[in-house]
N, C-alpha and C positions, 0 to 999 in steps of 0.2 A: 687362495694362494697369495704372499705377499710380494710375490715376482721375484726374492732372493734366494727361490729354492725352497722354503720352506714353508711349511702348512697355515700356520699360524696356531697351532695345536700344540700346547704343553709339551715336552718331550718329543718332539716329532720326530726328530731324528734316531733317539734311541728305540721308537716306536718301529720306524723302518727298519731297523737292526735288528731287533727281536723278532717281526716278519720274515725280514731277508733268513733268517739263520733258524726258525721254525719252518720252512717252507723247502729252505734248502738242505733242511736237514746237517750241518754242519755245527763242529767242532766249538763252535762261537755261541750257540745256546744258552749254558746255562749264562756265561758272561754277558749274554742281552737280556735276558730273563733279568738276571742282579740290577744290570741296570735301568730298566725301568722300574723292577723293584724303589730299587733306591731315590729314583727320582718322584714316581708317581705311587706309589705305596703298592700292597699287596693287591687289592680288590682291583686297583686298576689293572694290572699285570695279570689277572683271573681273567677281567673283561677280556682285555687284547687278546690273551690267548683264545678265549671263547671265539672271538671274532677271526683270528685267523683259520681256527678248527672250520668253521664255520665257511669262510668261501673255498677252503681246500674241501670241502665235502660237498658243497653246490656244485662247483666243476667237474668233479668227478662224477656224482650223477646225471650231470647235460650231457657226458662226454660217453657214460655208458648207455645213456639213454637212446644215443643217436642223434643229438637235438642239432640241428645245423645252424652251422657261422650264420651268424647275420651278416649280409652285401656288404655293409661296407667295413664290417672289421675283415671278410675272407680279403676283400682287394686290396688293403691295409697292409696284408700281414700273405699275401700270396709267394714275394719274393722270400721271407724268413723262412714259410713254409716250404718252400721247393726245396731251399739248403738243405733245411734236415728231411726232407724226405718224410714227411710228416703225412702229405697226402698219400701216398704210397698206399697207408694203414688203410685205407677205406677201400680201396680197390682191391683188398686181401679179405675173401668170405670165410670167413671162421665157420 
């Protein structure tokens, strides 16, 4: 990190954009897609997608798995999670 926010990484920004809007599934897609297109070529815009397919599919297997929080990301992330009622999900036996 360069301490201004930003990775030090080619396009980072538009790299986050293409993340942010592949993950969220929003409206702003193909316009992220274009633009890393245009900034980093095609194959790169292949890679990232590859890469973001790729931790959207690790999580979702830890998550089916059952794999538990590790300590200090659950204590981290315990107040986020009481909001949404997130722990909730585990206390419910399917």
């Amino acid at each position: 990190m360069d301490g201004n926010g930003g990775s030090g990484v080619a396009g980072d920004a538009d790299l986050l954009a293409f993340a942010d809007a592949a993950i969220g599934g929003d409206d702003a897609l193909a316009t992220a897609r274009q633009a890393v297109t245009a900034r980093l070529g095609a194959d790169a815009t292949s890679d990232a997608a590859a890469v973001i397919a790729g931790f959207d599919a690790i999580t979702r297997v830890a998550d089916g798995s059952g794999i538990p929080l590790e300590p200090p990301k659950a204590e981290a992330t315990a107040a986020w999670r009481a909001s949404l009622g997130i722990d909730e999900y585990w206390d419910k036996k399917v």
